[in-house]
N, C-alpha and C positions, 0 to 999 in steps of 0.2 A: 739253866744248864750251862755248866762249863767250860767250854770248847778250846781241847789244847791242842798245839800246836806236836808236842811228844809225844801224844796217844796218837793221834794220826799219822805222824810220821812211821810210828811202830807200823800200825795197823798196813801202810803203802803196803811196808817192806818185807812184811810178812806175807801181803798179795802177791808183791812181784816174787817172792819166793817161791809161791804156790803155783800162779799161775804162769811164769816163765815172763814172756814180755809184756802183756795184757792189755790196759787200755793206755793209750797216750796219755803222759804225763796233766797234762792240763785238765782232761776228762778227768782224769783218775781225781785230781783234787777236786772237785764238784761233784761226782757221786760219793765220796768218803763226808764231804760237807753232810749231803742232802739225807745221809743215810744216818748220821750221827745227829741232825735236826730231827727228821721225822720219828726216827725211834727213841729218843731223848737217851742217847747213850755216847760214852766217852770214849768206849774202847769194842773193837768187834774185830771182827774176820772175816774174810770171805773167802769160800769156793768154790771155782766154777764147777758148775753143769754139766755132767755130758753127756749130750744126744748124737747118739753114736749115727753116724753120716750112712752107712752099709744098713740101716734102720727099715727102707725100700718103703719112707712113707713120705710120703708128696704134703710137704707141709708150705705152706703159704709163708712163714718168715723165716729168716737166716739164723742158723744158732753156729758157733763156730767155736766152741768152746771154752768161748773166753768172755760170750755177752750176757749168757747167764749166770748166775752167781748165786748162792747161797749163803743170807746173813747169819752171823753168830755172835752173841752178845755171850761171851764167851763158852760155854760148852752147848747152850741152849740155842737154836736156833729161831729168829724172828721173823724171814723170810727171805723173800727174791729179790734180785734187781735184775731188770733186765735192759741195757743201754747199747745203743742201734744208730743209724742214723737214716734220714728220708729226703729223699730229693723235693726241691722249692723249685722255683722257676727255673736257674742257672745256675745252681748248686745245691751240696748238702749240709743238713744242720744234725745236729749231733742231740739225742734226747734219751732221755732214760726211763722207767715207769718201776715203780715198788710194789710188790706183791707181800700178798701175808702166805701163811704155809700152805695155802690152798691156792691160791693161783690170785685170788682175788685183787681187783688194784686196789692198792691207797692210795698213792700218787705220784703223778707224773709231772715232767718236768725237761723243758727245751732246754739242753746244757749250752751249747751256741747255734748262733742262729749265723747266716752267713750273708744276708741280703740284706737288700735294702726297703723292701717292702714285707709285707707279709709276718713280719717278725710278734707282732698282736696275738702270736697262735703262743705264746711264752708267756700268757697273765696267766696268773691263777684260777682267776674266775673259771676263764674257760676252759682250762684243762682239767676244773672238778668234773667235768660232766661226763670223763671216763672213771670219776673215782668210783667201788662198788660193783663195776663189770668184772664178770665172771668167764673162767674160759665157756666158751661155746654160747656166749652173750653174742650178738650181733651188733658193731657202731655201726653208722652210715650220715653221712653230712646233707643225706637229703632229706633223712627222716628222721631220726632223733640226734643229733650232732647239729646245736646251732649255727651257722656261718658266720662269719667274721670280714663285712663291707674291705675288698682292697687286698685282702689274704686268703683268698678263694685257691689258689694253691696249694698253701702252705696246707690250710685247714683241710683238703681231700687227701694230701699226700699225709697227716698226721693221721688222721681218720681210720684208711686205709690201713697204715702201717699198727695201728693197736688194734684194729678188726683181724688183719693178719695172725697177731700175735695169740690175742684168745682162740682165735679159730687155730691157731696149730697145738697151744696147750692142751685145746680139748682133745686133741688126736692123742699125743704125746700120753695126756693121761688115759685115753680109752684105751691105748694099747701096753698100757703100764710101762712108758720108756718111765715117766717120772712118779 
């Protein structure tokens, strides 16, 4: 695959178009990378999401209509991204996670990490072990989420934060916001 620097730039400017001010500059070039690798495409679009806040449904993660996102590989839609960030020890790192049109994950991915320990929660290896979860799947770091010797942190606080997220999908779609 070919990765150019003018299809991206499009694709920014076409976001920031859409979505007003969206994600910081620096994010925004790591999930345009991650979403142009994983779906082996050169040129796409995205739209946010919106879960209307006046909703009166007690969901477990933040949606602010700018973290979720709709891909489009041009009129066709490929799926979701949804990028957040989760507190470590003494700050927060910034991560995003790809969904297909179902909610389901493909993959995630720590976009910066901000510490100086715990950072191990950003290999691949470990972050497949939410590829495949489904909204209303349950993670948990004591029972099926391996731990990571040193990043016991990071790894509850990422845990946490995509258990969060299925578990509000599944609301979201029970009640047909999405």
């Amino acid at each position: 695959m070919k990765f150019t620097f003018k299809k991206v730039s499009l694709g920014f400017i076409i976001i920031f178009l859409l979505m007003g001010f969206g994600l910081p500059k620096n994010i925004q070039k790591k999930v345009d990378k991650e979403i142009a690798a994983y779906f082996d495409i050169d040129t796409f679009t995205m739209e946010a999401v919106s879960v209307l806040k006046n909703n009166k449904l007690d969901l477990p993660s933040k949606f602010d209509g700018e973290n979720l996102l709709r891909v489009f590989d041009g009129k066709s839609p490929v799926g979701y991204v949804y990028v957040e960030q989760a507190p470590s020890k003494t700050a927060n790192f910034d991560y995003m996670i790809l969904l297909d049109n179902n909610f389901k994950i493909l993959h995630s991915k720590v976009l910066i990490y901000r510490e100086e320990y715990g950072g191990e929660i950003g290999s691949k290896r470990w972050l497949k072990q939410f590829n495949g979860k489904m909204p209303g799947d349950r993670v948990d770091h004591e029972s099926n989420i391996d731990g990571i010797a040193g990043a016991t942190i990071s790894v509850r606080s990422m845990t946490n934060a995509i258990d969060d997220l299925l578990q509000s999908l599944s609301i979201l779609k029970k009640h047909k916001v999405l």
